[in-house]
N, C-alpha and C positions, 0 to 999 in steps of 0.2 A: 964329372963334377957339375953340378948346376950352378949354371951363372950367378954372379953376386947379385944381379937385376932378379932373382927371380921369387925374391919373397914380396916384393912389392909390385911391380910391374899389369902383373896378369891379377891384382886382388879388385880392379875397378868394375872386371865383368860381372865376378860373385857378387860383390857389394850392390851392386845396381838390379841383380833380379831380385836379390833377398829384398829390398823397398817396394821393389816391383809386388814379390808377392807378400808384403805386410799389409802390403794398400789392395790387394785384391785388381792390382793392373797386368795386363797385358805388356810383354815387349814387342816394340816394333824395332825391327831392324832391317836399315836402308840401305841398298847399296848402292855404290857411283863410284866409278871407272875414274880412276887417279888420272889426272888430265885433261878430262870431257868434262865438255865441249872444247875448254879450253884450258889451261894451269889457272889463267887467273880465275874463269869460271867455275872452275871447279873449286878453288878455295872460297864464292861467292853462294855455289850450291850445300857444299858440305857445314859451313856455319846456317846457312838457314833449312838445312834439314833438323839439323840440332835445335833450332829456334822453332821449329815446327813440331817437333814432337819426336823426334826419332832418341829411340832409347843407346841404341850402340848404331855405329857405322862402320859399315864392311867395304873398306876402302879396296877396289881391282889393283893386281900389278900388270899394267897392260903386257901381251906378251904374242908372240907373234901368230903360236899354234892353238889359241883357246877350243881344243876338241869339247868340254864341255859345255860351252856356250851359246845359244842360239846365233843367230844373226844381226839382234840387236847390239848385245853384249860384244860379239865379235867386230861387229862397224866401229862403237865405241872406244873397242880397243885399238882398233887400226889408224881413230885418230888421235889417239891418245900418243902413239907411238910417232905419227907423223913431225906430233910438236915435240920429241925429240924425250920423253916421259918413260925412262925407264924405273928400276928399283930405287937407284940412290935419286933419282927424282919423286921418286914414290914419297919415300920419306922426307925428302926437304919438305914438298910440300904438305902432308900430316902436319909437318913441325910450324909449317907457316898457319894452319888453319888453330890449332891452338884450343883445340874441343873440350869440351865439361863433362864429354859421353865418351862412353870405349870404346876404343879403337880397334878393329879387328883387320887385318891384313889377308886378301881373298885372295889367292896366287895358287899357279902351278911352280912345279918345282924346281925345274929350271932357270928360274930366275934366282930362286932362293939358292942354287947352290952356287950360280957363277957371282954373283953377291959377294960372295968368301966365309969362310968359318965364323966373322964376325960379324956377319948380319942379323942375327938375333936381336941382340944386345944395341946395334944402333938401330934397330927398329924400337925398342925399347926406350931408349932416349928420344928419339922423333916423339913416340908420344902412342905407338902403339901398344897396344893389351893382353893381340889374342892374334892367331894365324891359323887359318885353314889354308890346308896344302890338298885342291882337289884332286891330283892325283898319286895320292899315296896312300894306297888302302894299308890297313893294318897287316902288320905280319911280311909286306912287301920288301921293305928295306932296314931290318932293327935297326943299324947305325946308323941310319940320317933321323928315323920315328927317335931313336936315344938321344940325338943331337936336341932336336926340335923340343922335346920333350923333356928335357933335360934344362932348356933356355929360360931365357924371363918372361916368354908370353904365354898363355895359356893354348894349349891346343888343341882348335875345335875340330872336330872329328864329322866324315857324315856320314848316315846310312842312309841305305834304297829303302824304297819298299818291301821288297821283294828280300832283305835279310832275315835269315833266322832268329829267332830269339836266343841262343846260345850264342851268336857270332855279334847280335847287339850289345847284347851284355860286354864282351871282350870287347870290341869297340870304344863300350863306355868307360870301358877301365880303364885303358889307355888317351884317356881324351880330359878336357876339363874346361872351362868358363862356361858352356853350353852344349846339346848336341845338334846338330844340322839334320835335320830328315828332310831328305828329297818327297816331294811329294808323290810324283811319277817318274818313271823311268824318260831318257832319252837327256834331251839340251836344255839349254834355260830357254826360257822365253814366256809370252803374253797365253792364256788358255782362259775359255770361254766358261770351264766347270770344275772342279774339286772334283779328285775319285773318289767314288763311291766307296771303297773301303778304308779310307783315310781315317776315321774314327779307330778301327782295329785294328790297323798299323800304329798310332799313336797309344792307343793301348798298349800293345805287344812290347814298345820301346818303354815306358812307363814303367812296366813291370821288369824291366831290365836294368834302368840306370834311376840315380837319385838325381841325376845332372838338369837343369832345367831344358826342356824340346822347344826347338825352333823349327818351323816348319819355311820352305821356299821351294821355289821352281812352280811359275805358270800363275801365282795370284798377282794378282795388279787391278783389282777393284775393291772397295770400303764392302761390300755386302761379304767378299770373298775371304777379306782379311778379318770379319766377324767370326764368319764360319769357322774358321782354322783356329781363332782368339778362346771359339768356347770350348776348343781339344784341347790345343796345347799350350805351355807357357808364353811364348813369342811367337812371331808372324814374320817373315824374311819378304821383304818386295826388291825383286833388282830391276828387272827388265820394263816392267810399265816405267818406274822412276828415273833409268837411263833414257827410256825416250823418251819421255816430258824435257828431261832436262837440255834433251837435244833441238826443240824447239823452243825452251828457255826455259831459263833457272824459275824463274815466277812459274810455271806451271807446273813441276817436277814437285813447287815448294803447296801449291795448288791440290795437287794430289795427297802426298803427303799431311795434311793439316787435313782430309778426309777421311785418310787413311785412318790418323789419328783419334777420330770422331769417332768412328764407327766402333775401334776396340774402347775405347772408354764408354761406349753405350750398351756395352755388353755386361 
């Protein structure tokens, strides 16, 4: 049975691209490591990313094995965990930060099961939306995808490049607030170019889901997040924005408010 959170909960992502795309805008969606640089910083980062123009925020649950992370994201994780930032710190602080924008939950799944059965539902009350589980592809485990999928937040789903357009589509099926397209294969992190077939992947996904596409992994500059703005509906920045913010919240918020430029001059 689907949670009683689940008619309202996950409706702020939909609502937000549907304005997005009345206005003919782009979504930017920031990410930042639950804890980083520090709890209180990070409730100082996550309110003026909002103030800066971030449409949704993909709040990490730090966690100890981030295989798909680069080195940034993985740093940030390991000091997030240092100040002691697990799940149910995850969410206190969401609940402390108190945002106007959706809330998306970026976690492997381990966290989310030792959590307990009812961590959906208090993610929901903290103030989250939406939850991508990066490692749980479709088809992997139907009773935690029927749990998940079953809850109050909506759940983002991601493909590779490299998926077929039949397995996109099922993907989309089972997914909802957005889809995540990886841009390139491998870890997250900072990248000097956009691939080359990037345009035909985001087609090939288009013609598969009616879901609005978020593109991330490897942009973290204003020309980069142009480029991606004129494929697809949103633009995903983690790893440039974890490291700004690792030298301070003002530069993170620096970035950010360029970021923001660049998709609105599109």
């Amino acid at each position: 049975m689907a949670s009683e959170l689940a008619t309202t909960s996950s409706e702020p992502i939909a609502r937000r691209f549907g304005e997005l795309r009345e206005r003919g805008r782009r979504a930017l969606v920031c990410y930042a490591t639950a804890g980083h640089p520090d709890p209180a910083r990070f409730v100082e980062l996550a309110r003026g990313l909002e103030e800066a123009g971030a449409d949704v925020l993909e709040v990490g649950v730090p966690f100890s094995d981030p295989m798909a992370d680069g080195p940034i994201i993985q740093g940030s994780s390991q000091r997030a965990l240092s100040h002691g930032v697990d799940f149910a710190r995850t969410l206190a602080l969401v609940a402390e930060c108190r945002l106007g924008i959706p809330v998306v939950l970026f976690t492997y799944l381990n966290p989310l099961i030792a959590a307990g059965p009812g961590a959906l539902d208090r993610a929901a009350r903290a103030g989250a939306h939406g939850v991508l589980v990066t490692d749980l592809p479709v088809g992997a485990d139907p009773a935690r995808e029927a749990w998940i999928g079953g809850g109050p937040l909506a759940f983002v789903r991601l493909v590779a490049p490299t998926t077929p357009p039949a397995r996109m589509a099922e993907i989309a099926r089972h997914g909802g607030g957005f889809v995540y397209l990886i841009s390139r294969l491998g870890v997250t992190g900072v990248r000097d170019d956009l691939p080359p077939d990037l345009p035909r992947t985001v087609q090939r996904l288009r013609d598969a889901t009616t879901l609005p596409i978020c593109v991330g992994f490897g942009i973290s500059r204003p020309e980069q997040a142009a480029a991606v703005g004129r494929l697809a509906d949103g633009v995903v920045v983690g790893s440039a924005l974890v490291r700004a913010a690792g030298e301070s919240v003002a530069d993170a918020l620096t970035l950010t408010r360029a970021l923001r430029g660049a998709l609105d001059d599109i």
